[in-house]
C-alpha positions in Angstrom: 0.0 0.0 0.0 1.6 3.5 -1.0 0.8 6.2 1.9 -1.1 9.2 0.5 -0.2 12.9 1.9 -3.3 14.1 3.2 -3.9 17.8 4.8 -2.4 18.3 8.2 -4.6 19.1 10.8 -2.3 21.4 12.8 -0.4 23.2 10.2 -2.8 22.5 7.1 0.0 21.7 4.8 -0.6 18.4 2.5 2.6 16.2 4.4 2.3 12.3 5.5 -0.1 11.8 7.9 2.1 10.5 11.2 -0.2 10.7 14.2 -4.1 11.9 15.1 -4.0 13.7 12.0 -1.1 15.7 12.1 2.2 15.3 10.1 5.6 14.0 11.9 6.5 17.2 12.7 3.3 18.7 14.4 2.9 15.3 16.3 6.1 15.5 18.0 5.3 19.3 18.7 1.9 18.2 20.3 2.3 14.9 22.4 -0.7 12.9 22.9 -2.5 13.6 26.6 -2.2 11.3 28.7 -5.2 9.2 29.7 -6.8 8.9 33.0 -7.5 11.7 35.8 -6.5 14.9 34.3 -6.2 16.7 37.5 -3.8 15.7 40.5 -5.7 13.5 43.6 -6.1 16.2 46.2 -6.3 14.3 49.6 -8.6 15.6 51.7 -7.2 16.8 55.1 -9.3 15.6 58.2 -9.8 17.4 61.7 -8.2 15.8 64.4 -10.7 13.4 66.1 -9.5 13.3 69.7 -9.0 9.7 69.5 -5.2 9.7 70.3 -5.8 11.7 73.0 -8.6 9.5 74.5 -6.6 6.0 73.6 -3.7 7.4 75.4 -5.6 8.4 78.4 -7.4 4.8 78.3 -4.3 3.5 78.4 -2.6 5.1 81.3 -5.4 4.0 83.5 -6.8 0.2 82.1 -4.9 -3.1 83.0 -2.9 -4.0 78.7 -5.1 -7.2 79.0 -7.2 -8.3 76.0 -11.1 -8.2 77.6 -12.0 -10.8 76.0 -8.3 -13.5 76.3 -7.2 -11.6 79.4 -3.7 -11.7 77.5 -1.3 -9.2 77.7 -1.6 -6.3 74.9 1.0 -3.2 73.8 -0.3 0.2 72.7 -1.2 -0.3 69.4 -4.8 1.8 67.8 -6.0 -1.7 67.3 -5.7 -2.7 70.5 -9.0 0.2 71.4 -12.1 -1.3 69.7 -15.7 0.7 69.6 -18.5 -1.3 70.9 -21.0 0.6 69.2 -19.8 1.3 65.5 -18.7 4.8 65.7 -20.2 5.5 62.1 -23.6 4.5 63.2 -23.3 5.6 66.8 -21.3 9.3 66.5 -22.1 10.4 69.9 -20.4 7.7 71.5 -17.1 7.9 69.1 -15.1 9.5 72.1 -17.3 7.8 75.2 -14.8 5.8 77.3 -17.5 3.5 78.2 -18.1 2.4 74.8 -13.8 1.5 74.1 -12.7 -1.4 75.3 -9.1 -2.9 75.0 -8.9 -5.7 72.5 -6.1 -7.7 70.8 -5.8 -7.0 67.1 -7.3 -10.6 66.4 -10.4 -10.1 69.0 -10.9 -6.8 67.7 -10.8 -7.6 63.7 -13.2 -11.2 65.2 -16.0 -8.5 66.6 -15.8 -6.4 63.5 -16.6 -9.4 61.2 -18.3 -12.3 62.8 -21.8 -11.9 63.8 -22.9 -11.6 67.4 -24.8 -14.5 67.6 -22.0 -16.5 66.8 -19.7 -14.6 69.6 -22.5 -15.3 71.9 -22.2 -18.9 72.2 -18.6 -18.2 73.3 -18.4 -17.6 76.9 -15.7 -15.1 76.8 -17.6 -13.0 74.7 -20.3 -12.7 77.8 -19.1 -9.4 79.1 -18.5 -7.6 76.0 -22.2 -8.4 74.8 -23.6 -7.1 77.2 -21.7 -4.0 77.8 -23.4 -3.3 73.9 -26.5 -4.1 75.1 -25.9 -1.5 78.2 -24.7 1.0 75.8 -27.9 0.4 72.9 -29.8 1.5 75.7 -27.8 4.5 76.9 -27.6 5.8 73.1 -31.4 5.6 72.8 -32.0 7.5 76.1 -29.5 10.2 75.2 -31.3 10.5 71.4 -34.6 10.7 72.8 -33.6 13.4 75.6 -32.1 15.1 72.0 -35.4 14.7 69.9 
């Protein structure tokens, strides 16, 4: 197949067409744009939650045991898991009551194995209930707020 010179779209000359329909030399003058997100990803900044803070100050004054193993913990933000769901439950996000010190594996366990399966496990007693104590307290406080 002979190539045919055809009109340049950049500098309307007839020339060989090289690329998006522009000749060699107005191709390599006007590199193709790059695909994909044509803006930089800003991260958003968040607010400091107060979290830190309130693990810290768990910390100094709780036994490093595991509530539900009774085995030695270090300081790790894993080791502070939410009863109630702190998404669901945003007035107790920063409500001592409602943090209790886990290990990393009972903590990840209570995130994603259903209570009724946790509830046939004695050591799980306690922990239950506390969330049962709290489900109340969180429904007292939002209808004192309605």
């Amino acid at each position: 197949m002979i190539p045919k010179k055809k009109i340049c779209k950049e500098c309307s000359s007839e020339q060989y067409i090289w690329a998006r329909g522009m000749c060699k030399q107005c191709a390599s003058r006007n590199p193709k744009p790059k695909s994909g997100l044509k803006e930089p990803v800003k991260k958003e900044s968040f607010k400091p939650s107060g979290e830190l803070a309130l693990f810290q100050s768990i910390w100094a004054v709780r036994p490093h045991v595991c509530a539900v193993t009774d085995e030695p913990i270090e300081f790790n933000v894993w080791c502070f898991s939410h009863i109630l769901p702190k998404g669901k439950y945003p007035k107790f996000r920063l409500y001592e009551k409602n943090i209790v010190l886990k290990s990393p594996d009972m903590h990840h366990k209570w995130g994603t194995t259903a209570h009724s399966i946790l509830a046939k496990d004695v050591k799980w007693k306690p922990i239950l209930a506390l969330r049962e104590e709290l489900l109340e307290e969180y429904r007292l406080l939002e209808g004192f707020m309605s």
